[in-house]
BAKE-326857 format. One record per residue (C-alpha): chain; z, x, y. Coordinates in pm, 1 decimal. Layout:
BEGIN
<pt chain="A" w="Z" u="X" v="Y"/>
...
This chain:
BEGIN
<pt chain="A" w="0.0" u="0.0" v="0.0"/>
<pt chain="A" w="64.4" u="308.8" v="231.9"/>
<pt chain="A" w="-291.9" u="448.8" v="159.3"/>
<pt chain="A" w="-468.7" u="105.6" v="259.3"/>
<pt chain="A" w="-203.9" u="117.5" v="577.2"/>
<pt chain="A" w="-333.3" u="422.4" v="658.9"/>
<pt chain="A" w="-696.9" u="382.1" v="596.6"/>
<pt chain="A" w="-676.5" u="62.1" v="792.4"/>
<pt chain="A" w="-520.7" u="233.9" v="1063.1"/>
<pt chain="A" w="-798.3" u="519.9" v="1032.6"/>
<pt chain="A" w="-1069.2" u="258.3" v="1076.1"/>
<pt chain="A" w="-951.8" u="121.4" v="1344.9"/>
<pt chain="A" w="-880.1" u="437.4" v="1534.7"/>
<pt chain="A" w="-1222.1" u="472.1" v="1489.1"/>
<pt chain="A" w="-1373.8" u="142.7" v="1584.6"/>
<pt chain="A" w="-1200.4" u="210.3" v="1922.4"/>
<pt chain="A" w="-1348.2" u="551.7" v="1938.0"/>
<pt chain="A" w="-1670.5" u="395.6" v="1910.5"/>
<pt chain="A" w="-1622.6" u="127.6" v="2148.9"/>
<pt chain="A" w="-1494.0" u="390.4" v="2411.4"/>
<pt chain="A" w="-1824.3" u="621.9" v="2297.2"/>
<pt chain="A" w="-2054.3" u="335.4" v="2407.7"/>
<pt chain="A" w="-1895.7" u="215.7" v="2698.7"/>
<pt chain="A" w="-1936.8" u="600.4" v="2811.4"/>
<pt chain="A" w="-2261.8" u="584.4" v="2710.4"/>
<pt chain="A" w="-2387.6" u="282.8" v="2874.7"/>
<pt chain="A" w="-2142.7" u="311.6" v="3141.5"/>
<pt chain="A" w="-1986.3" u="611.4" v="3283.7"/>
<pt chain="A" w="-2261.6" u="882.3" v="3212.6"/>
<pt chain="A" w="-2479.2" u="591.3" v="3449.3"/>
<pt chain="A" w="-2200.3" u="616.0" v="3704.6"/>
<pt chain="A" w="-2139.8" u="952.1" v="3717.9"/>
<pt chain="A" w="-2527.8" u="1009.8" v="3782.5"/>
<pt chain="A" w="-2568.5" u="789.9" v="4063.5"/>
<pt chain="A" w="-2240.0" u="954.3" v="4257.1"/>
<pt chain="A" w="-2427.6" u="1268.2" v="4150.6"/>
<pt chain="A" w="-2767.6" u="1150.4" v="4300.8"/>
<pt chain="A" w="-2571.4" u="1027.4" v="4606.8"/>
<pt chain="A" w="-2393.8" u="1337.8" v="4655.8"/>
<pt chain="A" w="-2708.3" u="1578.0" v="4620.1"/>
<pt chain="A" w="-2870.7" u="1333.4" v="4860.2"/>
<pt chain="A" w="-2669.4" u="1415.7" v="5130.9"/>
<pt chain="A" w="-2665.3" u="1776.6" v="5010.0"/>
<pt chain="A" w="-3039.6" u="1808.5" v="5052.2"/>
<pt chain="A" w="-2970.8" u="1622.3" v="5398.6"/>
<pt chain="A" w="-2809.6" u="1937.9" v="5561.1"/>
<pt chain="A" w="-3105.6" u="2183.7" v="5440.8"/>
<pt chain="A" w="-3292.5" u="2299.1" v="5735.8"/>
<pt chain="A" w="-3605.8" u="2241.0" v="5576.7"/>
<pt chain="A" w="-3782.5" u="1930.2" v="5458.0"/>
<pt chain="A" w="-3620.4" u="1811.5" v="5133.8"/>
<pt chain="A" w="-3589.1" u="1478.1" v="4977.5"/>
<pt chain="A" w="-3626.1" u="1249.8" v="5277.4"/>
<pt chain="A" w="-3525.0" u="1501.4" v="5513.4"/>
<pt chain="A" w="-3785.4" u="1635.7" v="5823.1"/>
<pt chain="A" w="-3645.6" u="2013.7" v="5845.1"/>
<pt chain="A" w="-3692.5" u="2213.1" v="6133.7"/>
<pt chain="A" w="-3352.0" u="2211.6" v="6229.9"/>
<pt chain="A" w="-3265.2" u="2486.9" v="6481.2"/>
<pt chain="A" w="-2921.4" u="2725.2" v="6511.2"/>
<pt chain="A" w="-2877.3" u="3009.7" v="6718.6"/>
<pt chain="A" w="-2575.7" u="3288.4" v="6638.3"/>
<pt chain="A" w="-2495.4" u="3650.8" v="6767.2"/>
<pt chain="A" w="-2365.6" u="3888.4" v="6513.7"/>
<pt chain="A" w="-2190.3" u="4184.9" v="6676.2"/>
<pt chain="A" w="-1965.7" u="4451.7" v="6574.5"/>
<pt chain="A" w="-1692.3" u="4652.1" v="6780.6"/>
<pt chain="A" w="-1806.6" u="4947.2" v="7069.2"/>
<pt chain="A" w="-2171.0" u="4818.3" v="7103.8"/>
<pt chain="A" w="-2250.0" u="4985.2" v="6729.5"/>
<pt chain="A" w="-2501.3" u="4676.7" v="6643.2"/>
<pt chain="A" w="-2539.5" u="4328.8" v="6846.0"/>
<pt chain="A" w="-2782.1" u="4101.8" v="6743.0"/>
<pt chain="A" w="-2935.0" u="3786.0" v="6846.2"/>
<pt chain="A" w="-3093.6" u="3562.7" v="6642.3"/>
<pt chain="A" w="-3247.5" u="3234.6" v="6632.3"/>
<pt chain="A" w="-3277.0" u="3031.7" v="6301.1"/>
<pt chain="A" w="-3533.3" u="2737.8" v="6222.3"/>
<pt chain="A" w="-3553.0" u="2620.5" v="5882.5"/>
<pt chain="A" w="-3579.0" u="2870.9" v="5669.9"/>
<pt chain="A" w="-3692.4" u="3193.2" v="5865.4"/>
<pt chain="A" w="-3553.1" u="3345.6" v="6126.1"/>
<pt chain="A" w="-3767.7" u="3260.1" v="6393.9"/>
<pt chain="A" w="-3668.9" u="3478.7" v="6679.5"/>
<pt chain="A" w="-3410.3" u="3764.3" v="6731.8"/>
<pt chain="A" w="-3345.1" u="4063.6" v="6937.1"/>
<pt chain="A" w="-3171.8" u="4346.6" v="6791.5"/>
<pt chain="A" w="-3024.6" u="4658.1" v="6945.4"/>
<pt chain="A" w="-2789.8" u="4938.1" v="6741.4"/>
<pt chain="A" w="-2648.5" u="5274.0" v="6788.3"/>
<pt chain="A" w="-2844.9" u="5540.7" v="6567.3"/>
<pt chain="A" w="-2625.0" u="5838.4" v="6713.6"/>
<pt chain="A" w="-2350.8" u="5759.4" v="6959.5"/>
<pt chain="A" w="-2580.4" u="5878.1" v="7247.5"/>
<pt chain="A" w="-2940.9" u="5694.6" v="7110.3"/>
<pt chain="A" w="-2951.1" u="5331.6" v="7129.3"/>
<pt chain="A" w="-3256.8" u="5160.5" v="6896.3"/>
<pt chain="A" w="-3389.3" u="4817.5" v="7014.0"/>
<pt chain="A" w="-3642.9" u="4561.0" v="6849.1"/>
<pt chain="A" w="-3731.9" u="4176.9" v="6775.2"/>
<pt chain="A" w="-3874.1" u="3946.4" v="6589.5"/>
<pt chain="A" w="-4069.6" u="3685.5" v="6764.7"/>
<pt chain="A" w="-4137.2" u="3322.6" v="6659.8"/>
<pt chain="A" w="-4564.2" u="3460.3" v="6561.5"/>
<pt chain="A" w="-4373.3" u="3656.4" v="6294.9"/>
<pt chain="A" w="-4091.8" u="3498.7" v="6150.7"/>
<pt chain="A" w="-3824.3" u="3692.1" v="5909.6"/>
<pt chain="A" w="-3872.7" u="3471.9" v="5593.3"/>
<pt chain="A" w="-3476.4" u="3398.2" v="5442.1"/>
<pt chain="A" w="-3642.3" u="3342.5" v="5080.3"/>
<pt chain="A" w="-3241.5" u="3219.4" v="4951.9"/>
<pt chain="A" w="-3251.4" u="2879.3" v="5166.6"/>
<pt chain="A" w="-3637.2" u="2818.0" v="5007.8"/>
<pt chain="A" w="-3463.5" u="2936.3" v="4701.0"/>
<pt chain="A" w="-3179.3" u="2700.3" v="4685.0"/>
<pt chain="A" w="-3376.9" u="2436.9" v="4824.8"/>
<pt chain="A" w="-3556.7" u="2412.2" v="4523.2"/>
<pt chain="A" w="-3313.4" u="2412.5" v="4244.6"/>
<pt chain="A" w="-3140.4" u="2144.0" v="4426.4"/>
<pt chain="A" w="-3461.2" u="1915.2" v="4476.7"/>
<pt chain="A" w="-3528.5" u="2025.9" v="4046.6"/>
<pt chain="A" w="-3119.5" u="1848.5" v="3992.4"/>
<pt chain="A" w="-3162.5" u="1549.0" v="4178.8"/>
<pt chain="A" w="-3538.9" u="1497.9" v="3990.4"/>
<pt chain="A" w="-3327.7" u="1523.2" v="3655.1"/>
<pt chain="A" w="-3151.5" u="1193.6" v="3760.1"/>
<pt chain="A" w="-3458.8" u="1043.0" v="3888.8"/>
<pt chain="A" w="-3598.2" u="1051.6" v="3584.6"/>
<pt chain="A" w="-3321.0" u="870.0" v="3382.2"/>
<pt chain="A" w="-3375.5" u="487.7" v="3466.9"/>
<pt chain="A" w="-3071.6" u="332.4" v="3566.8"/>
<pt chain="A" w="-3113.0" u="61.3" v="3288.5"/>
<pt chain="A" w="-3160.3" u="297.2" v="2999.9"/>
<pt chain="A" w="-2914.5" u="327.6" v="2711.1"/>
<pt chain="A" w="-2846.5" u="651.5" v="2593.9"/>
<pt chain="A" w="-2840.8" u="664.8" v="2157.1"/>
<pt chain="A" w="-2665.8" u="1038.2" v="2130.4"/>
<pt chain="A" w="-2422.4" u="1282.2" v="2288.5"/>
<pt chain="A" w="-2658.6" u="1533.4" v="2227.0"/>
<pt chain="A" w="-2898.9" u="1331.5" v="2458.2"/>
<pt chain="A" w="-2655.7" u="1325.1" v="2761.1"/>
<pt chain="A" w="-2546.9" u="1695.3" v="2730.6"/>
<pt chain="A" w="-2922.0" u="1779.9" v="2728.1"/>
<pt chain="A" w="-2966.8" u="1600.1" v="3089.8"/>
<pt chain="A" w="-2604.6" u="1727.7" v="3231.0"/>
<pt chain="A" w="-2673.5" u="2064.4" v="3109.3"/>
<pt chain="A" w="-3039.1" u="2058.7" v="3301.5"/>
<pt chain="A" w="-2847.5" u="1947.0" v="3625.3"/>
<pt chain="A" w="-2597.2" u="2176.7" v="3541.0"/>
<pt chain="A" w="-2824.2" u="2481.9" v="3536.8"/>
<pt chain="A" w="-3047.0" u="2405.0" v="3829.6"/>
<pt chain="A" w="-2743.2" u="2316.0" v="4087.0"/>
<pt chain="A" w="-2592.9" u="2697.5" v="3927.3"/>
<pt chain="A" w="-2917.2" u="2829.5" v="4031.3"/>
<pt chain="A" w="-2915.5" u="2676.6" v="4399.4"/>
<pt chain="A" w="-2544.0" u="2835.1" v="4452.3"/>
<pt chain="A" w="-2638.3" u="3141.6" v="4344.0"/>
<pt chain="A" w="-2957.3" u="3172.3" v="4581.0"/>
<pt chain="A" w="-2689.4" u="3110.9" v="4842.5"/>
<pt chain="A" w="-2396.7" u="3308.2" v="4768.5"/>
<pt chain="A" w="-2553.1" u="3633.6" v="4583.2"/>
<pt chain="A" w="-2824.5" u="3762.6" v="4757.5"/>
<pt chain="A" w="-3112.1" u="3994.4" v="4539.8"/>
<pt chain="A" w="-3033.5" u="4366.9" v="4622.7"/>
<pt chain="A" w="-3304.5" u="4576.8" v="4694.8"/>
<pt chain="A" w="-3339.8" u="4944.5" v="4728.1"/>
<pt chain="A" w="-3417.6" u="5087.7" v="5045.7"/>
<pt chain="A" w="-3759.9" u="5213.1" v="4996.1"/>
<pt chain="A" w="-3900.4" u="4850.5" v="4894.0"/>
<pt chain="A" w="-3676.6" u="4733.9" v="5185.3"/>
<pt chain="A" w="-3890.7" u="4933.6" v="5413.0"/>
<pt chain="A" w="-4138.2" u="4825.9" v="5269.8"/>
<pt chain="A" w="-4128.3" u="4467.2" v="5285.1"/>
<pt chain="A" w="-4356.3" u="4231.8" v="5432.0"/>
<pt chain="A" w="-4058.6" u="4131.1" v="5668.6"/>
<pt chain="A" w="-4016.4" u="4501.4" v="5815.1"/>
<pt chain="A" w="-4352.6" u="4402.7" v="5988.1"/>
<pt chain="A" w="-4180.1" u="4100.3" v="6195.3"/>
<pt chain="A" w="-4034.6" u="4394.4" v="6405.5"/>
<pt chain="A" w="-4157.4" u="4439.8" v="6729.9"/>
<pt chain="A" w="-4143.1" u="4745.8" v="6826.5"/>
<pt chain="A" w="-4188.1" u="4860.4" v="6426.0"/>
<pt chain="A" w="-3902.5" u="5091.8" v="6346.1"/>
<pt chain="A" w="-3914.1" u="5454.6" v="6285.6"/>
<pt chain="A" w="-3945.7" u="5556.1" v="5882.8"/>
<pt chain="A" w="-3577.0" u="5659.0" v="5883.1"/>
<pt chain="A" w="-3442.6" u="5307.4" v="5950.2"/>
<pt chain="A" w="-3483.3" u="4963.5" v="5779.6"/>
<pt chain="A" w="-3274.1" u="4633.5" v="5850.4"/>
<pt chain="A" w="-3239.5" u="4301.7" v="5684.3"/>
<pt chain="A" w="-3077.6" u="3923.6" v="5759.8"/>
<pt chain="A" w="-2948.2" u="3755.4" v="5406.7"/>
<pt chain="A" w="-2690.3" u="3466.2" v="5317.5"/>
<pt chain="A" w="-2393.9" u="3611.4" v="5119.3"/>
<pt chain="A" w="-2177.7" u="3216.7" v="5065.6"/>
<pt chain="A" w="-2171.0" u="3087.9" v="5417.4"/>
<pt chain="A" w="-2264.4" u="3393.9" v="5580.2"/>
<pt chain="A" w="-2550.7" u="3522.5" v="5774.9"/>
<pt chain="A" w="-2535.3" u="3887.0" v="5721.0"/>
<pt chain="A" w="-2758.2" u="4172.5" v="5911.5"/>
<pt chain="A" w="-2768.2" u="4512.1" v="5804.8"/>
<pt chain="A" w="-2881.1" u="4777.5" v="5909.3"/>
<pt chain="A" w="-2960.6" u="5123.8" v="5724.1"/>
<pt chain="A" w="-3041.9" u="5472.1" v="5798.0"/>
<pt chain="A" w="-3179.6" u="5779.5" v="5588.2"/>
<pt chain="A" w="-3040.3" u="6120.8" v="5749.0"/>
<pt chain="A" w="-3168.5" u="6438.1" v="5617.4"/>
<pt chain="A" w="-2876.8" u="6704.1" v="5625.7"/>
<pt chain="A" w="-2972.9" u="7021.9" v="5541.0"/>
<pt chain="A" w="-3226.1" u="6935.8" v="5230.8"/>
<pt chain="A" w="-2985.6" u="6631.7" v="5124.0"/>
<pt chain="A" w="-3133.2" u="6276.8" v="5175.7"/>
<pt chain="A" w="-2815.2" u="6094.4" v="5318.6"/>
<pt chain="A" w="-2772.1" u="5688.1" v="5357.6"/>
<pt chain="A" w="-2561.0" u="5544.0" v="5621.6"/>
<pt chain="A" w="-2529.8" u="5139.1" v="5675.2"/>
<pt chain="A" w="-2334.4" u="4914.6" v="5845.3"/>
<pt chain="A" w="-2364.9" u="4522.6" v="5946.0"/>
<pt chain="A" w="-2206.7" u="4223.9" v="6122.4"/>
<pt chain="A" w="-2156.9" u="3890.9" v="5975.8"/>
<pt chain="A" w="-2145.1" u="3483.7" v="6122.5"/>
<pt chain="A" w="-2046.0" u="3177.7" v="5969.1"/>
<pt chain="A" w="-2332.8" u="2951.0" v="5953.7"/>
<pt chain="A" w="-2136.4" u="2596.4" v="5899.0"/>
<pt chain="A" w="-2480.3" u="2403.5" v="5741.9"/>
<pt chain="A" w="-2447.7" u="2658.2" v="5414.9"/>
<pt chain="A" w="-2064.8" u="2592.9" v="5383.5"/>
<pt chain="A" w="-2142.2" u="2230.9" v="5394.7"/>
<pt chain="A" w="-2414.9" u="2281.6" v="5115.4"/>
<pt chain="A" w="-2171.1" u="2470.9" v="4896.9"/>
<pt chain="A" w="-1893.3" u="2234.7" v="4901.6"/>
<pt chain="A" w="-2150.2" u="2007.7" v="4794.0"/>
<pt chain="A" w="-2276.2" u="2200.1" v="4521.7"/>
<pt chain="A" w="-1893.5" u="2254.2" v="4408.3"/>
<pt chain="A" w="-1818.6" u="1909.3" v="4398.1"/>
<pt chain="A" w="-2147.6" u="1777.3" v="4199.0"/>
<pt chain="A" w="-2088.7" u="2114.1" v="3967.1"/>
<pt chain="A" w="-1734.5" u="1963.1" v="3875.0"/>
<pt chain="A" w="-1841.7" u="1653.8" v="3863.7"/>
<pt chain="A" w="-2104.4" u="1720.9" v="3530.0"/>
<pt chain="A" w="-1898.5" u="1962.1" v="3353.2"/>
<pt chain="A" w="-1591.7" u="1726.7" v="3335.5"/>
<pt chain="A" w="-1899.0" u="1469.2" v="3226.1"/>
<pt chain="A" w="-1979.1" u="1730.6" v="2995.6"/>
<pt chain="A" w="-1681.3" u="1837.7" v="2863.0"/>
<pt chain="A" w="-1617.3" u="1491.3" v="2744.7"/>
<pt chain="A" w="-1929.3" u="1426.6" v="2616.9"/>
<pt chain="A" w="-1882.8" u="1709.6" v="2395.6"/>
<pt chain="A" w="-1561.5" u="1565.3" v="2245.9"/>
<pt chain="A" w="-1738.8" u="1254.6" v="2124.5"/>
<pt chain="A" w="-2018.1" u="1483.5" v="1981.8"/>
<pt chain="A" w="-1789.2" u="1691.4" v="1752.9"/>
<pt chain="A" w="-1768.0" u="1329.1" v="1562.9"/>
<pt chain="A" w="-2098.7" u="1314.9" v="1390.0"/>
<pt chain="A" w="-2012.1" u="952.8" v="1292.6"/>
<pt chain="A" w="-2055.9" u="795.0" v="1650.3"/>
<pt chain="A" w="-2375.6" u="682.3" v="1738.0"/>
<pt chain="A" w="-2461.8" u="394.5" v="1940.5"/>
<pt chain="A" w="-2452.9" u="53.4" v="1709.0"/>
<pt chain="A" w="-2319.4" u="182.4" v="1416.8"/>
<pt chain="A" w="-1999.7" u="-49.2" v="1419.6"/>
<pt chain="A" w="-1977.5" u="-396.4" v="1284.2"/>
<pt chain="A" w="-2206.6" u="-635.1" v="1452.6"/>
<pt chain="A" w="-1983.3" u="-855.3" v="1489.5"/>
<pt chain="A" w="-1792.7" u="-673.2" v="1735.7"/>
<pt chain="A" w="-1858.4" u="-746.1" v="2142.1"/>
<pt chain="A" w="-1917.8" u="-449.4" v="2396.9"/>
<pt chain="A" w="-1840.8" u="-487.0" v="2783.6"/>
């Protein structure tokens, strides 16, 4: 009598499980993925360039400076490129090095472009799941949450680890020729987002006595639109690996799949 207690009990432990496995199914994953689509909505909203609905173009301006005149630096940024600047550093305490960048030849910030289009990659994941479908599998949730999951990683990490480069291809690049007046072989600068801030940088190649010797130094700002975005990004992240993580409990029992309890039984 104890063993049919117990199997009864067993049964009906799991006839709950699968109710609760369904109602997630049909229910929450639905919810959670139009909060999600709502939240990178208004993510995409504070991009400076045209995403999902929004125009782009916005326009900041910030000056990055560092103590005793060593660097200052002006700069204008629209959209994704910084569209104007003028720069002026110390090389030696007594020679002072000036250039720009005019709006003709805009410094391209390839991390908001970057970013941009992981994000806009997420939100089409959702937009493809129709708000009326019924999901038959775990396995079939995790695959969406984990696409989401991956593309809104990639978008954070365009913003908050930039690519390094070595200096040679640095001089190099096609944004060295923004400069006006071009800068002497010895030097090389360059603008990228490190989490919410803009960082310039500016480096020199000294040769002392035979030996090649690398000197840098930069100043920083806050730009407030990229903090937004990543406390976005953190949120919706959290947001489909708690989905996630309880999708996966339900998938470690094999035995749950959509309908497989007595007909019988009603689902709300």
């Amino acid at each position: 009598m104890l063993e049919s207690f117990s199997q009864k009990h067993k049964i009906y432990g799991q006839f709950e499980g699968q109710i609760e496995f369904e109602w997630v199914l049909h229910v929450e994953v639905h919810s959670v993925l139009r909060n999600l689509h709502s939240l990178l909505v208004e993510c995409a909203h504070r991009f400076p360039v045209s995403l999902y609905g929004n125009e782009g173009g916005k326009q900041d301006k910030f000056i990055l400076t560092i103590p005793q005149d060593q660097l200052k630096c002006v700069v204008t940024l629209t959209g994704d490129s910084i569209s104007q600047a003028d720069i002026s550093f110390k090389r030696t305490p007594n020679v002072s090095q000036r250039t720009a960048i005019n709006p003709e030849s805009p410094w391209k910030l390839q991390q908001i472009q970057d970013a941009a289009n992981h994000l806009q990659e997420a939100i089409h994941h959702i937009d493809d799941v129709d708000s009326a479908y019924h999901f038959k599998s775990s396995d079939e949730v995790l695959h969406i949450i984990s696409n989401i999951l991956e593309a809104l990683q990639r978008a954070r990490t365009s913003l908050v680890i930039p690519k390094k480069k070595p200096i040679d291809e640095l001089m190099k690049s096609r944004n060295m020729k923004s400069l006006v007046p071009n800068l002497p072989d010895d030097l090389a600068i360059s603008f990228y987002l490190q989490s919410h801030k803009l960082i310039f940088a500016v480096y020199q190649l000294t040769n002392v006595q035979g030996t090649m010797k690398f000197d840098s130094f930069q100043a920083e700002c806050s730009v407030p639109w990229v903090n937004e975005v990543l406390v976005f990004l953190t949120v919706a992240l959290q947001l489909c690996q708690q989905l996630k993580d309880k999708i996966s409990v339900f998938s470690q029992y094999k035995d749950f799949t959509v309908n497989s309890r007595s007909p019988s039984a009603t689902f709300y």
